[in-house]
N, CA, C and O atoms as a GROMACS GRO file, in nm:
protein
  364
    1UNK      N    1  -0.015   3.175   3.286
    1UNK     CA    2  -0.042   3.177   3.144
    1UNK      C    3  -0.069   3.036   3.090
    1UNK      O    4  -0.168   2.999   3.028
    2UNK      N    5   0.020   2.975   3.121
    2UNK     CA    6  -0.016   2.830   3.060
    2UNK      C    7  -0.094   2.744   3.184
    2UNK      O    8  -0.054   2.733   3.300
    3UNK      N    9  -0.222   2.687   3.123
    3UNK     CA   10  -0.250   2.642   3.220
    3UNK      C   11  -0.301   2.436   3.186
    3UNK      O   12  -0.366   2.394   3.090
    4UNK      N   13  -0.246   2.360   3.294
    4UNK     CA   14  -0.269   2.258   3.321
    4UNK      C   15  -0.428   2.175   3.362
    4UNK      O   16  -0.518   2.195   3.442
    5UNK      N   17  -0.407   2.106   3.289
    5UNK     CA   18  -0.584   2.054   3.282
    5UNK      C   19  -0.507   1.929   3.354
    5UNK      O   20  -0.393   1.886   3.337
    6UNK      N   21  -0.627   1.879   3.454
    6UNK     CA   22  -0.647   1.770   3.515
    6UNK      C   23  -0.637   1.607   3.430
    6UNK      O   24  -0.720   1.589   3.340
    7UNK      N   25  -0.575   1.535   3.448
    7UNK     CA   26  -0.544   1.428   3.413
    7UNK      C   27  -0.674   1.366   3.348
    7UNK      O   28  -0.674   1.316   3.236
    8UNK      N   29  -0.800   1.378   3.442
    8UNK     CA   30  -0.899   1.257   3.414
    8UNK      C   31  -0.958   1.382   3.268
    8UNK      O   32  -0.983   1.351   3.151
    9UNK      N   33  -0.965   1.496   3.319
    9UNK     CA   34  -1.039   1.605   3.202
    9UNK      C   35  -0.953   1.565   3.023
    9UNK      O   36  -1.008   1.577   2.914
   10UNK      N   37  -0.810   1.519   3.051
   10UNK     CA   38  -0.735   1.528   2.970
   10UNK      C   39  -0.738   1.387   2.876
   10UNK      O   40  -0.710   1.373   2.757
   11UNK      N   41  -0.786   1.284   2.980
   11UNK     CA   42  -0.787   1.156   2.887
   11UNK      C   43  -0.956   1.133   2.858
   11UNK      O   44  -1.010   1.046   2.790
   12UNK      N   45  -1.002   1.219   2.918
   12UNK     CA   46  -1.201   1.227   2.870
   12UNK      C   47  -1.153   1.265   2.707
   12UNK      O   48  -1.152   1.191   2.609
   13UNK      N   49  -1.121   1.387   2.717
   13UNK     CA   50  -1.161   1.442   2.564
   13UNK      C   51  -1.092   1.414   2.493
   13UNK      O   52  -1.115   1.454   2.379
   14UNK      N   53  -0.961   1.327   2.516
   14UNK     CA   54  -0.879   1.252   2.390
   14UNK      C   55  -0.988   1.140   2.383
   14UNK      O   56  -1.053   1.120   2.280
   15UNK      N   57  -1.003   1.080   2.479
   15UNK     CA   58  -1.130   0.961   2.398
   15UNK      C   59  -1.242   0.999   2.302
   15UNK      O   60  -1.302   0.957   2.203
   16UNK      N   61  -1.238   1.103   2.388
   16UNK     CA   62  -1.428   1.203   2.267
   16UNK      C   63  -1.365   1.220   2.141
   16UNK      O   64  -1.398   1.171   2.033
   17UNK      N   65  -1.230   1.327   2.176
   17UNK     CA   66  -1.141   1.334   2.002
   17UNK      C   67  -1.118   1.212   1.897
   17UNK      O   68  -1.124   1.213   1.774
   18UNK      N   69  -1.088   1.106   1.987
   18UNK     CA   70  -1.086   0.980   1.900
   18UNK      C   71  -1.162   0.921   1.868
   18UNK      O   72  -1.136   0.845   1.775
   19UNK      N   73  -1.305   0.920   1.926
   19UNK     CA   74  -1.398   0.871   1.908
   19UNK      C   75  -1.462   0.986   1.782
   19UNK      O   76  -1.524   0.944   1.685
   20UNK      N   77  -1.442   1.089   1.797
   20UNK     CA   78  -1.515   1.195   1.678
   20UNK      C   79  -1.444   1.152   1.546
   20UNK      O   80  -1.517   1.134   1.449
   21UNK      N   81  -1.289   1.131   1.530
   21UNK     CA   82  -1.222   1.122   1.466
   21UNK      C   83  -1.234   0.967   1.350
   21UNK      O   84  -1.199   0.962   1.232
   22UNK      N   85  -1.284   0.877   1.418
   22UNK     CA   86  -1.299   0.721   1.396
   22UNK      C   87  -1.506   0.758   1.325
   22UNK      O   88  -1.555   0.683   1.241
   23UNK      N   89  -1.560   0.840   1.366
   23UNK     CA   90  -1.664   0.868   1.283
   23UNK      C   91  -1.650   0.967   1.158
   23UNK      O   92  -1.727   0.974   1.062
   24UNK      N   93  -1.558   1.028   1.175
   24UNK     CA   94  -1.566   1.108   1.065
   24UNK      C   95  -1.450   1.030   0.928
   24UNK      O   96  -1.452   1.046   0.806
   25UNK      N   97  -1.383   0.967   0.992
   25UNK     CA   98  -1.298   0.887   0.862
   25UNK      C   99  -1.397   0.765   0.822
   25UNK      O  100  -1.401   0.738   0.703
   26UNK      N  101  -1.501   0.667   0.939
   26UNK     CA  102  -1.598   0.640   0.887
   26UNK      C  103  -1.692   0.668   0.780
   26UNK      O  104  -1.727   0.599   0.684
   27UNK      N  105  -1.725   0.791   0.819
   27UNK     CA  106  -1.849   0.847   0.689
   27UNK      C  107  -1.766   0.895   0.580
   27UNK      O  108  -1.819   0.916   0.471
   28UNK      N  109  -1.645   0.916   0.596
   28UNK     CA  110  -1.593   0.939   0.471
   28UNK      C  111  -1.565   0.813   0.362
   28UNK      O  112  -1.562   0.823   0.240
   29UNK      N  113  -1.544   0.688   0.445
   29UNK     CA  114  -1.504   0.542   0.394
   29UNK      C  115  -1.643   0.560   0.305
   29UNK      O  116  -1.652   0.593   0.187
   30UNK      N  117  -1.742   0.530   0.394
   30UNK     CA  118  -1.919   0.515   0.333
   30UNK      C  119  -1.897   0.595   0.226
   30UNK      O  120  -1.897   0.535   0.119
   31UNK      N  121  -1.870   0.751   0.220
   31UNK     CA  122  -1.878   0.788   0.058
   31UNK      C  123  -1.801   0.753  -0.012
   31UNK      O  124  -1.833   0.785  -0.126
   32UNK      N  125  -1.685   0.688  -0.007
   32UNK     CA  126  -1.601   0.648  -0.100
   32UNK      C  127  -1.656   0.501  -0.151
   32UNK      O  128  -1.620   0.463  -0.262
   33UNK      N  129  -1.743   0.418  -0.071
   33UNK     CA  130  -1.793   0.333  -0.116
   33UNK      C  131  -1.836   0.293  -0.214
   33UNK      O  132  -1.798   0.218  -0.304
   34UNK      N  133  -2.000   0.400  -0.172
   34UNK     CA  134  -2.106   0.450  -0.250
   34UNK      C  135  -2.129   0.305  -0.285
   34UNK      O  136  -2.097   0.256  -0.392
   35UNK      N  137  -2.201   0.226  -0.164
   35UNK     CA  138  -2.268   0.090  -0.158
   35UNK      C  139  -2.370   0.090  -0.052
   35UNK      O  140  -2.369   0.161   0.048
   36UNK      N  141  -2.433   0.029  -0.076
   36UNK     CA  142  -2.541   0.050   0.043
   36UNK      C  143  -2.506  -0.053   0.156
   36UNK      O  144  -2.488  -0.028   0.276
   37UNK      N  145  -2.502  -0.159   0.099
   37UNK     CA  146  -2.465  -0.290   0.146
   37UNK      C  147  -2.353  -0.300   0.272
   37UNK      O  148  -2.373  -0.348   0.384
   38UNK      N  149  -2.226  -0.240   0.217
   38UNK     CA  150  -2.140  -0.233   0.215
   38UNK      C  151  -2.123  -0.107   0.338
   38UNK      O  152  -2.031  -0.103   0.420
   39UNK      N  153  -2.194  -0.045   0.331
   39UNK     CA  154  -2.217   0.127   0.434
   39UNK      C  155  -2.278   0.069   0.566
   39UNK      O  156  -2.238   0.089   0.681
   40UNK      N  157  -2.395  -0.016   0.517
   40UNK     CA  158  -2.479  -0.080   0.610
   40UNK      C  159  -2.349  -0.162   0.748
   40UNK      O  160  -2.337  -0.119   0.862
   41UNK      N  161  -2.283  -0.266   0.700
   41UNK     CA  162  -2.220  -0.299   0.756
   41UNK      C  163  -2.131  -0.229   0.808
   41UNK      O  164  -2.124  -0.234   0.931
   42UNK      N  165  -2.045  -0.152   0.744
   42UNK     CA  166  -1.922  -0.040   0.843
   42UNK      C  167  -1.996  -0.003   0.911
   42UNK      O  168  -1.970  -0.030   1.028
   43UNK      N  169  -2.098   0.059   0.894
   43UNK     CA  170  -2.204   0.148   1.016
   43UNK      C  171  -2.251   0.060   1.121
   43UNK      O  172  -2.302   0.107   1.224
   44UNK      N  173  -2.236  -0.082   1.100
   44UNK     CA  174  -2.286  -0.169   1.207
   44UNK      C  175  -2.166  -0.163   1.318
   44UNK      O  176  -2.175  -0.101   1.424
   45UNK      N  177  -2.060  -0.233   1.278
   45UNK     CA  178  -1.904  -0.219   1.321
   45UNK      C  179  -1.923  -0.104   1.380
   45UNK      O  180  -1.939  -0.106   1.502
   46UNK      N  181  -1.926   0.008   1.318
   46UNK     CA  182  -1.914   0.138   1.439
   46UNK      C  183  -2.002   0.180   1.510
   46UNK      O  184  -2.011   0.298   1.540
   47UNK      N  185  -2.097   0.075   1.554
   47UNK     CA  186  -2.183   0.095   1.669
   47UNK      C  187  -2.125   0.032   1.802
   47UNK      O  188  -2.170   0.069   1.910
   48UNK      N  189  -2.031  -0.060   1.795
   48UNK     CA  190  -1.986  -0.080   1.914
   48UNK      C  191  -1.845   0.076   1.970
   48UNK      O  192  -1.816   0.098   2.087
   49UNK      N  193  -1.797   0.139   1.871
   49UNK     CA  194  -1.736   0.244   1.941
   49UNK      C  195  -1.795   0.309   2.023
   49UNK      O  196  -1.747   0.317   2.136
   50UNK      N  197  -1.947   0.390   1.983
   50UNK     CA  198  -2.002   0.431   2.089
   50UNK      C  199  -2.014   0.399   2.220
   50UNK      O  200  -1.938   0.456   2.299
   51UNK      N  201  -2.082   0.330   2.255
   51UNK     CA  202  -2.049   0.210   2.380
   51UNK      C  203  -1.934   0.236   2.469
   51UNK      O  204  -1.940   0.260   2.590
   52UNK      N  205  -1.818   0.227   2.384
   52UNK     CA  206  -1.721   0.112   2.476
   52UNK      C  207  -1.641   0.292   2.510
   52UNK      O  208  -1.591   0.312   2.621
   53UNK      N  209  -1.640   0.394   2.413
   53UNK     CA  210  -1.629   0.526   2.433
   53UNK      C  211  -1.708   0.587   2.574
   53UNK      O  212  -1.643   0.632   2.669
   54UNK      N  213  -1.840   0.582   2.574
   54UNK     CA  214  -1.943   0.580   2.687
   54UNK      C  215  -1.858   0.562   2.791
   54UNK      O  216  -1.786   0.646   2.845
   55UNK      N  217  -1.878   0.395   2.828
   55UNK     CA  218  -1.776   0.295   2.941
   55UNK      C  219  -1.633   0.351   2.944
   55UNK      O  220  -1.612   0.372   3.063
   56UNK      N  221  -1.539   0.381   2.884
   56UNK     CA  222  -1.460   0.411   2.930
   56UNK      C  223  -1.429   0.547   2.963
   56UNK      O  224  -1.354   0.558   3.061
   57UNK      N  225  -1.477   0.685   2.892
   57UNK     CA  226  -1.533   0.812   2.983
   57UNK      C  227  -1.516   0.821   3.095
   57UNK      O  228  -1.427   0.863   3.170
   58UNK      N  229  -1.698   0.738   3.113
   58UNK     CA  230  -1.714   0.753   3.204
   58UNK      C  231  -1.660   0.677   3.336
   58UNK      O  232  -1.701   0.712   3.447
   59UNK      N  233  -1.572   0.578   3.323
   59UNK     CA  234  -1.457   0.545   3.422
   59UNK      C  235  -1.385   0.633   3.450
   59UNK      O  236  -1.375   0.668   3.568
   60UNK      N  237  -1.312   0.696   3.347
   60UNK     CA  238  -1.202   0.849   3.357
   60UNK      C  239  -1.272   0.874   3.457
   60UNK      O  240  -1.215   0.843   3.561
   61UNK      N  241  -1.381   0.922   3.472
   61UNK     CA  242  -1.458   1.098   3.506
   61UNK      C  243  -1.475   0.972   3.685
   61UNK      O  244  -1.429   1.019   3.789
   62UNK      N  245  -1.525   0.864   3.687
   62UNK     CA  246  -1.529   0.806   3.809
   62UNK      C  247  -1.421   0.788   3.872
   62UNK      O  248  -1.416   0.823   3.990
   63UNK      N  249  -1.345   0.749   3.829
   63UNK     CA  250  -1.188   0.750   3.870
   63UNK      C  251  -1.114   0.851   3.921
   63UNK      O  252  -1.025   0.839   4.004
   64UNK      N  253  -1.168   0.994   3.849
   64UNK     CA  254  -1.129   1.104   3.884
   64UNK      C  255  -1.225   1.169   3.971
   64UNK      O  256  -1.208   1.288   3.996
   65UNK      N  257  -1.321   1.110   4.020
   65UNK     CA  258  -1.412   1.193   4.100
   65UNK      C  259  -1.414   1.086   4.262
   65UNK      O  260  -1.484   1.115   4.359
   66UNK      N  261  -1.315   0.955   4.256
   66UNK     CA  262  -1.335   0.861   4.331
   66UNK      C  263  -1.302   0.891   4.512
   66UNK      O  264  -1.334   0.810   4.600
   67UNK      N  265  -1.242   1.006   4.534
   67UNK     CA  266  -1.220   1.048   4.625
   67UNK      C  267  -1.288   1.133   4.681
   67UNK      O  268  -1.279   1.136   4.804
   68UNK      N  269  -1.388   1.240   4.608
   68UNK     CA  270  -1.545   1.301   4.623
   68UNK      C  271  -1.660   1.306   4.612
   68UNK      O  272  -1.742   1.395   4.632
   69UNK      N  273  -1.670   1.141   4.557
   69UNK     CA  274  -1.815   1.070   4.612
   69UNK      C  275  -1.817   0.976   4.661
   69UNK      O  276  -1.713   0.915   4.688
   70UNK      N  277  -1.954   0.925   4.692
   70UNK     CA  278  -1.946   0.794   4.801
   70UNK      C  279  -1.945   0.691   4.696
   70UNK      O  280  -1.955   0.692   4.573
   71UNK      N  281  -1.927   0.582   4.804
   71UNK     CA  282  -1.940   0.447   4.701
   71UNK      C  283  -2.104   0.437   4.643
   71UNK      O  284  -2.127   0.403   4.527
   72UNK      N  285  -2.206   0.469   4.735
   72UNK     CA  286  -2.334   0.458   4.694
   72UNK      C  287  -2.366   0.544   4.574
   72UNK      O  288  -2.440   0.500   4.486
   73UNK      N  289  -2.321   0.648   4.570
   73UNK     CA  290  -2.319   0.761   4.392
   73UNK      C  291  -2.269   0.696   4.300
   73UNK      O  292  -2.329   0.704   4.192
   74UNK      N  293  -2.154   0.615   4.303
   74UNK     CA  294  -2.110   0.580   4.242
   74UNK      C  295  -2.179   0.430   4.150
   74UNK      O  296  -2.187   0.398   4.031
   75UNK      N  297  -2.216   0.374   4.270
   75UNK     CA  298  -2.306   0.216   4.212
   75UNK      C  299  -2.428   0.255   4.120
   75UNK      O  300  -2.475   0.194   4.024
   76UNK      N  301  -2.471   0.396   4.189
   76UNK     CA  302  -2.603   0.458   4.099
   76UNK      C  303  -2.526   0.490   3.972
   76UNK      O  304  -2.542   0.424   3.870
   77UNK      N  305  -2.447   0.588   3.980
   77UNK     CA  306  -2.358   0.618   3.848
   77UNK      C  307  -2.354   0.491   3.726
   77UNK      O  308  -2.378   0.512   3.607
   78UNK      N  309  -2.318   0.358   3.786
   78UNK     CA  310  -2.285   0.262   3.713
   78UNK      C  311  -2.399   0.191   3.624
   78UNK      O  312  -2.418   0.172   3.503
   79UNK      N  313  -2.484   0.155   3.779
   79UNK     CA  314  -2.615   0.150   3.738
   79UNK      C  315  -2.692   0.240   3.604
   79UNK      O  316  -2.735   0.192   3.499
   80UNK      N  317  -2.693   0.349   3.634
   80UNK     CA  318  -2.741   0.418   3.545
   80UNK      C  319  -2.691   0.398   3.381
   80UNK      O  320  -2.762   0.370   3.284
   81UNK      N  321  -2.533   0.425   3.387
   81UNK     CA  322  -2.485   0.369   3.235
   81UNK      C  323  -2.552   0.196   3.169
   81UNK      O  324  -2.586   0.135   3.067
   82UNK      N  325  -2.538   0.187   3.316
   82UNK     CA  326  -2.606  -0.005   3.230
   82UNK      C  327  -2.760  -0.010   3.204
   82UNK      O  328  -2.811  -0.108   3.151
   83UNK      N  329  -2.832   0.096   3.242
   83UNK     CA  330  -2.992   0.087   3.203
   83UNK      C  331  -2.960   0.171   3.062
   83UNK      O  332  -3.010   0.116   2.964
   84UNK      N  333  -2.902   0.270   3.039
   84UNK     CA  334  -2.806   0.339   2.903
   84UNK      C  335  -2.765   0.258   2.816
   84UNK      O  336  -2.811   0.269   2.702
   85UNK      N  337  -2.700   0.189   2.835
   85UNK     CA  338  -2.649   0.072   2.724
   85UNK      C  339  -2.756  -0.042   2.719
   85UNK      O  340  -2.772  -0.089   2.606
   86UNK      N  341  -2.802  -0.074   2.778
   86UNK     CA  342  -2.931  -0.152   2.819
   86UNK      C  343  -3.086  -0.112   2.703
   86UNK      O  344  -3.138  -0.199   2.633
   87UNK      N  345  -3.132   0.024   2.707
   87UNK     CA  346  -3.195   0.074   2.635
   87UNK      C  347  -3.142   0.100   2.484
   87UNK      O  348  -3.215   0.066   2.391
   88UNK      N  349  -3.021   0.159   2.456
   88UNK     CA  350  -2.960   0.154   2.352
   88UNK      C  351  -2.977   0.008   2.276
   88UNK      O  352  -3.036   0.002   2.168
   89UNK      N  353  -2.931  -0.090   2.330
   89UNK     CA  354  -2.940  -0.166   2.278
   89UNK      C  355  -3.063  -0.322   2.271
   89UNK      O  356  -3.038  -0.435   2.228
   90UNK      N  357  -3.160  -0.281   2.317
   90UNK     CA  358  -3.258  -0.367   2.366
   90UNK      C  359  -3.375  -0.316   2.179
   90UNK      O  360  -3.388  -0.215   2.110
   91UNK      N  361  -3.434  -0.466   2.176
   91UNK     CA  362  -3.489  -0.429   2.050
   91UNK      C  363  -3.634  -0.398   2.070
   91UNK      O  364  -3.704  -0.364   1.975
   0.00000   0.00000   0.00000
């Protein structure tokens, strides 16, 4: 009946929860503002959550998968997030 979720599954979606949670008291700050200026910047600030949410995920999920893939999946794995953050942030 009760059932146990996997450690890495369990600290993934508290990060996603916290990360959902830190945007939605965000956009609520912005309407309480009601500045443009002022919105502009908080919204800048919460562009590095995304990111660092991303990166640490996806460590969980590597960490938890580190015993059923190779090291070579894994460098691609890494690789891949850094052409991800790479594009995200390239002007």
């Amino acid at each position: 009946m009760f059932h146990l979720f996997d450690k890495a599954i369990l600290g993934m979606s508290i990060l996603r929860l916290l990360s959902g949670t830190i945007e939605i008291i965000v956009a609520l700050v912005i309407l309480k503002l009601n500045h443009v200026e002022k919105a502009l910047m908080i919204n800048s600030m919460l562009a590095i959550v995304g990111p660092i949410i991303l990166i640490l995920t996806t460590s969980i999920g590597l960490i938890g998968l580190a015993d059923k893939i190779s090291l070579t999946k894994i460098f691609w794995i890494v690789i891949g997030i850094c052409f991800i953050l790479y594009g995200v942030n390239s002007k």
